[in-house]
N, C-alpha and C positions, 0 to 999 in steps of 0.2 A: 504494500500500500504506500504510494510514492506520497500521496498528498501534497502535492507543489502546485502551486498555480502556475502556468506555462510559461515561466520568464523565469530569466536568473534577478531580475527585481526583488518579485515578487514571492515572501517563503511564507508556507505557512507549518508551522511546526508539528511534528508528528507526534502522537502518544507513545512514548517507549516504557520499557518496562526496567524504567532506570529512578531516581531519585530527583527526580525534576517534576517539576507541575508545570508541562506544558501547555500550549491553548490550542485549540483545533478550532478548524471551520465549526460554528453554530455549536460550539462544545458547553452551553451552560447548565452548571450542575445546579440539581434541587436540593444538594445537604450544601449548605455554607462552609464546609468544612477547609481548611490549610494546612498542608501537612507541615513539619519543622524535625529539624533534626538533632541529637542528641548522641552525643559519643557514636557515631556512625552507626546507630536505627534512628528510625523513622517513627512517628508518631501523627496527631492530628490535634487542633484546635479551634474555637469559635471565633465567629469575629470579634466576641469582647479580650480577644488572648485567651480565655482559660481552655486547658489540657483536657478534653474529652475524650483521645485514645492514645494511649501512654507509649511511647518509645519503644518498641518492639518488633517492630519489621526491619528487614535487611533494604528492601525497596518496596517504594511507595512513590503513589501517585495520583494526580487531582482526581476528585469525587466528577461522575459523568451519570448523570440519572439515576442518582442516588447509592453508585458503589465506586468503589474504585476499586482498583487492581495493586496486592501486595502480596510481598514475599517476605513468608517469614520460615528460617530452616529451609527445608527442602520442599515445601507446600506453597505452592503458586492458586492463587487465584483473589474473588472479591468478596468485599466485606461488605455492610451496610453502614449506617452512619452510629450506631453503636460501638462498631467494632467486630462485629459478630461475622464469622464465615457465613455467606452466601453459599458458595460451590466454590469447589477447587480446577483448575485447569491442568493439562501437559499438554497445551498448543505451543508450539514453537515462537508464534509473535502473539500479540492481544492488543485489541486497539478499543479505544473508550467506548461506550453505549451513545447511540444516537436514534431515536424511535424505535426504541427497544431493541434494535438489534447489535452485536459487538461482531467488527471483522477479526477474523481469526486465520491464521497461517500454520497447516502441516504438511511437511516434506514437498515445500515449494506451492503449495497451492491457496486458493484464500476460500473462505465460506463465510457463512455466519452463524453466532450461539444466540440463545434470547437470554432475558435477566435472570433463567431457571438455569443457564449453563446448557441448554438441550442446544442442540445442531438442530437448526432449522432448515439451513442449505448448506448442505455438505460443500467443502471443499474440492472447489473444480477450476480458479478463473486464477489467473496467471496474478489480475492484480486484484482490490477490489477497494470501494473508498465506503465512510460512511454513507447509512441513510440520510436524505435531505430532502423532506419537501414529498417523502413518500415513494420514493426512490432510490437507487445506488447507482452508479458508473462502478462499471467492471469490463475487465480488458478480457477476452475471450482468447481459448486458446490458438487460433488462429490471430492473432497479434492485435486482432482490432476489438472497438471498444463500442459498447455501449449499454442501457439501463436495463436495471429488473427494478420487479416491484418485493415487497416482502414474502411473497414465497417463493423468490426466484427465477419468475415466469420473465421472460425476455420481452418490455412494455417499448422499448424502439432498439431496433436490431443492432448488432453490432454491424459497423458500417467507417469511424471514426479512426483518424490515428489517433488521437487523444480526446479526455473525455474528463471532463472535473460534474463538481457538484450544480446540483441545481440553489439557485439563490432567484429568491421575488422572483421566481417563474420561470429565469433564463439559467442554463449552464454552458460555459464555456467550451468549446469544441474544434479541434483541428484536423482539416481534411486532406492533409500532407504533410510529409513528412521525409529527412532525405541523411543519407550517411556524410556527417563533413569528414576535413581530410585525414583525422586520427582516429575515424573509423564510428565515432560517438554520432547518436539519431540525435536530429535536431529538428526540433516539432516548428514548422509556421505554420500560417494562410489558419489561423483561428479566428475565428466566428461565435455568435451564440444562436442554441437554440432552443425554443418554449418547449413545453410538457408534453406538446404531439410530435414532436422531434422536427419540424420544421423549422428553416434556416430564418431568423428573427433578423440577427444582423448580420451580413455576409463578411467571411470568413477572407478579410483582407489586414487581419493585425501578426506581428510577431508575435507580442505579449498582451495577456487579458487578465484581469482578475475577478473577484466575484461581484455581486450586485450587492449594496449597499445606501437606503436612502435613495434609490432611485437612479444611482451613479454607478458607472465603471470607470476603473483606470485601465485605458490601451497604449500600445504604444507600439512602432516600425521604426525599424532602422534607427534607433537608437533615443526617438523623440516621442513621447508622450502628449496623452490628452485625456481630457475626461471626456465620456457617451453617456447621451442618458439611456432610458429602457428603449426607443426608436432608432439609436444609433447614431445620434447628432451630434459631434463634436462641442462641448461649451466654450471649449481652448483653442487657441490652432497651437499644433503640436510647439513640441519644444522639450527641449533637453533639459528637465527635470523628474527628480523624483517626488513623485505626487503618491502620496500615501493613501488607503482606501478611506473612503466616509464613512462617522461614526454620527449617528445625530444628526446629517447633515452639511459635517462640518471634515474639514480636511487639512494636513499639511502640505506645500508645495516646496521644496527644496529646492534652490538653485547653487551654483557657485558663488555669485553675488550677493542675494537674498535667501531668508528663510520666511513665509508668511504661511498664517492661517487664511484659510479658503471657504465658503458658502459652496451648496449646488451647484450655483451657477458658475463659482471660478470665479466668485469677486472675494477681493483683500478686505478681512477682516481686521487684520494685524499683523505687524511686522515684530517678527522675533532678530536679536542682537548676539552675538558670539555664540551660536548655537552650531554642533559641530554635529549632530545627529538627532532625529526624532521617529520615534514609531505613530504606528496608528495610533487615533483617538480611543478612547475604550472609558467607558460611562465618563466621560465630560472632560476628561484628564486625557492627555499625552505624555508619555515620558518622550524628557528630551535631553541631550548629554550636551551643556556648555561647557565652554573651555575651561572651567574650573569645576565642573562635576555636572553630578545628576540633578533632575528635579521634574517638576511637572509641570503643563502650561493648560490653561482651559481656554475656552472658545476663545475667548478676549482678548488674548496676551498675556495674561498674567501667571507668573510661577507660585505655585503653590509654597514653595520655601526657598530661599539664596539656596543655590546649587551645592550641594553636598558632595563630597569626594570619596565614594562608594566603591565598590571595585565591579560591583552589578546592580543592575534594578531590573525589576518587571514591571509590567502593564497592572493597571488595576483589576480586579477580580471579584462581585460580591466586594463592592467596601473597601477593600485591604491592597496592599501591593509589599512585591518582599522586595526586600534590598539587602545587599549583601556587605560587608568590610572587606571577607576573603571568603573563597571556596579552594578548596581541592582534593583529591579521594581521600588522599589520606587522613586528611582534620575537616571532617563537616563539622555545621553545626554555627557557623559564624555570618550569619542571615537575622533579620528581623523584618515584622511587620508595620508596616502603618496605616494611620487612617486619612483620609479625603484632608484635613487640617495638617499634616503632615506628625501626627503624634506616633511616638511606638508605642503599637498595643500587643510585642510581644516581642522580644528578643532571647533568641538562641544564648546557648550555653557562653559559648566563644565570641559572639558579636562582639566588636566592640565599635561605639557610637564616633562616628572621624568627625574632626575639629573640622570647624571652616558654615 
């Protein structure tokens, strides 16, 4: 399960079954839970900080429709927001729950389990992404790609070189594909198309990503734009990175400039020594100034003077972590905060950096 949006832009992060809480396409969990770490296990917390599952997984992972995926010993599988064993697994890979169903990977092949752990489609599909919208993209074993529905039934044929999620109606899709010259597929000529699998907006970009707010970011030959759901450029292209809509609202990167964005591509605010920013994610962007981390909301405004962290995340339910250090050897030195920029829960090892 690649889960990339078709551009080296544009990443969106996979579920592993590693000690990270990452974010998936439409990955929002119903238990508010955080995991935090503690002499290398793993544990859980509320958004007020208090410890609700005590330090004892080897690996853990963000809660996805009320379970998440942990190892504890040699027993792989998910819990509920107790703590309590759900089912156990021995699938080779496990990816979050999304409309009840979890892609699952044995001896190369993808399927899916429901939240009882049963296989509901056995492993058969080369690749296979979550449910979205009432549907999967799945790459067939004949190299091309396209959807089923929840029991599997093939609802537009495979037909596609590539094939992402459906979002507000539209999924992204590419109708060629070709070997460059160190042998590696290089997906173009991507398009999107609605839930009858007909061609929405013709299949003339490099890069696409999902719908959002009404908005996509595309981009050829190296210049981007925003489309709305008809495929009408708001921008004319241009050599920026434009970050997907949250809310409505966006960031636009240049060499020159950094600005907040509306729908339509008008300047809300110009952001000052900002040396990187992610997407918006409930109302907050994390953004790296030259002197650290911090958060900026629709207006311009940082949530706190830049902080000299050594990581941060997006916000999540309320909370966002940030880190002093990470590494295998000594977890544990992460903390949480709120929307005000307060810590409502710091790791064993955090420590709080000056500035």
């Amino acid at each position: 399960m690649k889960c990339l949006i078709i551009t080296a832009l544009f990443t969106a992060l996979t579920f592993s079954a590693s000690g990270c809480m990452d974010s998936d396409f439409d990955n929002h969990t119903t238990t508010p839970f955080f995991y935090y770490a503690e002499d290398g296990l793993y544990g859980y917390i509320d958004p007020k900080g208090e410890v609700v599952i005590p330090a004892r997984y080897s690996e853990a992972n963000a809660f996805s429709e009320g379970l998440a995926l942990v190892r504890q010993g040699d027993k792989q599988g998910f819990i509920n927001g107790r703590g309590e064993w759900v089912f156990s697994t021995e699938f080779d890979e496990i990816f979050p729950f999304a409309g009840g169903r979890a892609v699952v990977y044995k001896d190369g092949l993808a399927g899916y389990i429901d939240t009882s752990g049963k296989v509901v489609i056995a492993p058969q599909f080369a690749e296979a992404w979550s449910f979205s919208e009432g549907v999967a993209a799945v790459q067939h074993a004949d190299g091309l790609y396209g959807y089923i529905d929840s029991t599997g039934t093939y609802v537009i044929p495979p037909q596609y070189a590539y094939a992402e999620a459906f979002s507000e109606g539209l999924a992204a899709i590419a109708t060629h594909s070709y070997k460059d010259e160190y042998g590696d597929e290089v997906i173009d000529s991507i398009g999107y198309i609605n839930t009858s699998g007909e061609i929405a907006i013709p299949p003339i970009y490099d890069v696409a990503d999902y719908f959002h707010s009404g908005r996509a970011v595309v981009g050829k030959g190296g210049l981007n734009t925003i489309i709305d759901k008809q495929g009408q450029p708001l921008l004319p292209m241009q050599e920026a990175d434009i970050k997907n809509f949250d809310d409505g609202i966006s960031l636009r990167i240049t060499e020159e400039r950094q600005d907040i964005i509306d729908q339509n591509g008008d300047q809300i605010a110009t952001l000052h020594n900002m040396v990187y920013g992610r997407q918006f994610s409930e109302g907050l962007a994390l953004v790296q100034m030259e002197n650290g981390y911090s958060y900026v909301n629709k207006e311009g405004q940082l949530l706190f003077t830049p902080r000299p962290y050594e990581d941060a995340e997006d916000f999540t339910n309320g909370l966002a972590r940030v880190c002093s250090g990470y590494d295998a050897e000594q977890k544990g030195k992460c903390a949480y905060i709120d929307r005000l920029g307060n810590y409502v829960f710091k790791e064993k090892y955090f420590t709080e950096p000056e500035g």
